[in-house]
C-alpha positions in Angstrom: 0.0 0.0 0.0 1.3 3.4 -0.9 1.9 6.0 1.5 -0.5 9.2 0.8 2.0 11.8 2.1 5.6 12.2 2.1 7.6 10.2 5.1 9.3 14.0 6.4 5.2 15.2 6.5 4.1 11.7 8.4 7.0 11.9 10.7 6.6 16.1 11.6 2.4 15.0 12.1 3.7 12.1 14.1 5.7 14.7 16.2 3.1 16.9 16.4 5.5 20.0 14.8 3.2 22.6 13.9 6.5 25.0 13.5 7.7 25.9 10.4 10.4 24.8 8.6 13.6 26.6 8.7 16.2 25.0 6.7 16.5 24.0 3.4 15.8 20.4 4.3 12.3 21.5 5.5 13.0 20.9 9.4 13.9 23.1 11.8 17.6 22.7 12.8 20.1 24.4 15.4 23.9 23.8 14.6 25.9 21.9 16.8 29.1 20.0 17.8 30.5 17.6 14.9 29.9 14.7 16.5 26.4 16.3 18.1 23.2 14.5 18.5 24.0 10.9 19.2 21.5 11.1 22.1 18.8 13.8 22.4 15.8 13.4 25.3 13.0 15.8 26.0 12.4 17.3 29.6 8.7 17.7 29.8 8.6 20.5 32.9 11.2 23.0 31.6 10.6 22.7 27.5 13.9 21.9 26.9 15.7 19.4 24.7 19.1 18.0 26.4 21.4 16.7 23.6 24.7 15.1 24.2 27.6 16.4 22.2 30.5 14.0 23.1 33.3 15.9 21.1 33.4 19.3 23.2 32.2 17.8 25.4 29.2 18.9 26.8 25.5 18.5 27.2 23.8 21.1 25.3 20.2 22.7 26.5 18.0 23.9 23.8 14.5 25.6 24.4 12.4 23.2 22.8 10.4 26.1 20.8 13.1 28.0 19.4 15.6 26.0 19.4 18.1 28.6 20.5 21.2 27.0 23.0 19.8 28.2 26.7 22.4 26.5 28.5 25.4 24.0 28.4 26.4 21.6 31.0 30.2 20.6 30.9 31.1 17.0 31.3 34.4 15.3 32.1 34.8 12.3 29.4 32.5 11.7 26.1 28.7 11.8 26.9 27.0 9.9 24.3 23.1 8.4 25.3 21.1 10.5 27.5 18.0 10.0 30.3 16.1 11.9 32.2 15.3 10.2 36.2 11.6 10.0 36.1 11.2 13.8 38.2 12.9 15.4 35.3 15.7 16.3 38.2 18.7 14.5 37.3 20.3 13.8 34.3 22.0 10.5 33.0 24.9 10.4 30.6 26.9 7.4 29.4 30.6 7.6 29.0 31.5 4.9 26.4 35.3 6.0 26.6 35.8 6.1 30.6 33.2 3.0 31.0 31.0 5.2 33.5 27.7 6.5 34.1 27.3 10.1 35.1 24.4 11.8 36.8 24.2 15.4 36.6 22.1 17.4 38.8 20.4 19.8 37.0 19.3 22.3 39.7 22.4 22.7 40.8 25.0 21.4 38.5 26.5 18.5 40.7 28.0 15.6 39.0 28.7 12.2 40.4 29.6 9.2 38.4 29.7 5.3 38.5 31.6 2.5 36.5 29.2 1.1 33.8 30.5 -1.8 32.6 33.6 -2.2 30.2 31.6 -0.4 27.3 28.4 1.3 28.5 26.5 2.5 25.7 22.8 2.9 25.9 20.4 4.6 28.6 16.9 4.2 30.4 14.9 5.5 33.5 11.9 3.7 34.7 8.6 5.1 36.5 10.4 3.7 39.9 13.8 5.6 38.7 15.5 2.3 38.3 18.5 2.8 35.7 18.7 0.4 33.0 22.4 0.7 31.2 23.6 -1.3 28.1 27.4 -2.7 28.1 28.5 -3.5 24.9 31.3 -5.3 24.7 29.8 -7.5 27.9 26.5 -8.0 25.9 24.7 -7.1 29.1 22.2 -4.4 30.3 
């Protein structure tokens, strides 16, 4: 069966984008580190989008309307996949390169961290703030 609309229109209804388009490509974009993007989670409460960018590195904030940088949170090591702890109050970053998990609070900036494995890659909160981290080269979450 064929598709009525193009995928980039499904995918913006999907989203539920009603803004409009600013780049050439038809989607709204904000330029970022070169290596930018390889995780991005939205926090509900504040209208912001948190997106790792493990080659600065830092964890950039972005107002989820405009798009426009509000605030960047320096990390020690690489972040690469981001969560949110179910309250929206802490932030979870893995560290492929140092094999730890970091937790940044973001009221107040503090970071702590914890080994992760021998390759931690991916990231997940549950309702009961459980954290779910995958390491890759153990094959093991």
């Amino acid at each position: 069966m064929a598709l009525p609309l193009p995928l980039a229109t499904i995918l913006l209804l999907a989203a539920g984008c009603r803004r409009p388009a600013s780049s050439d490509s038809g989607f709204p974009t904000v330029e970022l580190g070169s290596r930018a993007g390889s995780s991005i989670v939205r926090h509900e409460g504040l209208h912001r989008l948190c997106v790792a960018e493990p080659d600065l590195p830092i964890i950039s904030i972005l107002d989820q309307t405009s798009l426009a940088r509000v605030d960047e949170i320096a990390v020690q090591g690489h972040p690469e996949q981001l969560a949110l702890s179910p309250d929206g109050e802490v932030l979870y970053a893995t560290d492929r390169d140092a094999d730890r998990l970091v937790a940044v609070d973001l009221r107040s900036g503090e970071q702590r961290s914890v080994g992760a494995g021998a390759d931690p890659v991916g990231v997940v909160t549950d309702d009961d703030g459980c954290i779910y981290v995958t390491d890759f080269a153990g094959n093991s979450v």
